[in-house]
N, C-alpha and C positions, 0 to 999 in steps of 0.2 A: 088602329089609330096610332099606337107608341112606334110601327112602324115607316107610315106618312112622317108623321114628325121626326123621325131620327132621318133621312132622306129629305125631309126640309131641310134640315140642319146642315144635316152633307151635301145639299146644293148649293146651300148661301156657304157654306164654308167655303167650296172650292170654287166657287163664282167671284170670292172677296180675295182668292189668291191671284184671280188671274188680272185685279185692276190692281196697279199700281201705279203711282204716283214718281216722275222721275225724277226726285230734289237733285240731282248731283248733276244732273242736264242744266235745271234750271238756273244752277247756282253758277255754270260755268257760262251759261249764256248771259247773266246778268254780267260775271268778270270781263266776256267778251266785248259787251255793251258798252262796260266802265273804260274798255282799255280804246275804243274808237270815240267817245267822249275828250280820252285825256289826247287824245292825235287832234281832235279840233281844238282842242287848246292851244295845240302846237308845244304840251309839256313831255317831252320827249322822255323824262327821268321819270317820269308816272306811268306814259304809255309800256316803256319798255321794265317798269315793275311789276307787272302783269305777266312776264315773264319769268321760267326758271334761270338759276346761273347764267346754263347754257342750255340754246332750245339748237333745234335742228332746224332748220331753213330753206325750203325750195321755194325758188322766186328767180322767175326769168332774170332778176337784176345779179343775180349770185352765178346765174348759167344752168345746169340741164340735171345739176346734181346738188343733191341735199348737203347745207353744209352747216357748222356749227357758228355760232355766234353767242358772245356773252349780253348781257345786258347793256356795256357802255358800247360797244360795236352799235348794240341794235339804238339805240339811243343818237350815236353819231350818222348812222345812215336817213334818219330822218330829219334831221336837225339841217343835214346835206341836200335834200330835196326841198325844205324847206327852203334854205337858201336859193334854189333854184325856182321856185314858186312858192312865193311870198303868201297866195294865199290858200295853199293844198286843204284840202275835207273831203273828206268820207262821209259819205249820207248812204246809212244801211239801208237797203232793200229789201230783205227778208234774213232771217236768222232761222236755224233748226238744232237742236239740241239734243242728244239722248247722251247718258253716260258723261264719257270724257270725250268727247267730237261735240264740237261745236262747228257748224255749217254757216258761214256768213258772205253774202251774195250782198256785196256794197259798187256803189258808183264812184269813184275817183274825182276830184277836182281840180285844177289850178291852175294860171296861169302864168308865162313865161315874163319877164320882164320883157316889156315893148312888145310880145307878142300877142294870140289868140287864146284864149280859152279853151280847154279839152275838156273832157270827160270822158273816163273809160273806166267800161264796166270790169269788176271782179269778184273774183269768189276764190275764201282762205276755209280750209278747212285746218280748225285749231285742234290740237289735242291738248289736255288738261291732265297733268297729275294729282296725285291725291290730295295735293296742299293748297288747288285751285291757279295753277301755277301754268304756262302753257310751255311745254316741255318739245311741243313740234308744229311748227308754220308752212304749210301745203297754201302757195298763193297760185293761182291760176289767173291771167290775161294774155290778150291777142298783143306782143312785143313788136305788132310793126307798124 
């Protein structure tokens, strides 16, 4: 009998090891959430506070290689398309989270003055440091 139950005991123990709960996913998915929120604002100095100093950057708009940009860069690059479509949004599609990667698979919006309305799909894969901070921007779309 004291044998079943120490083998209960050691099942539920090593059963309650292997579910865990991912808060630091969660946490960076919400930061993610917050910082595609402050872009439909169009508050550039918000969105790009969600960022470290200095993140790393690939994005067809930079070219074919990672590069570094501070927060007021990242801040005037938006502010720039902005101007160029007055009315840009991001409406996320799906989001995935574990750790420091946060997965966000959003739609693009805006249109050109006097022009057509676009939409084009994408997907950024964020990394986060410890401070909830996003330290690397991996954007992937189709540039043509």
């Amino acid at each position: 009998m004291k044998a079943k139950y120490l083998i209960t005991i050691a099942t539920v123990a090593t059963l309650s090891a292997c579910i865990k709960t991912d808060d630091r996913g969660q946490a960076n998915a919400e930061a993610a959430k917050s910082m595609f929120t402050a872009f439909n604002r169009h508050d550039w100095k918000a969105m790009a506070d969600h960022y470290a100093d200095t993140a790393s950057f690939l994005d067809p708009a930079f070219g074919p290689a990672y590069v570094k940009k501070n927060r007021a860069e990242t801040a005037a690059k938006y502010a720039d398309m902005q101007k160029m479509f007055a009315d840009i949004k991001d409406d996320i599609d799906a989001i995935h989270a574990t750790g420091d990667v946060v997965v966000v698979e959003f739609t693009s919006s805006g249109t050109p003055a006097g022009g057509q309305k676009w939409h084009l799909p994408i997907c950024s894969i964020l990394t986060f440091n410890k401070d909830g901070k996003i330290i690397k921007d991996a954007t992937y779309y189709d540039n043509e």
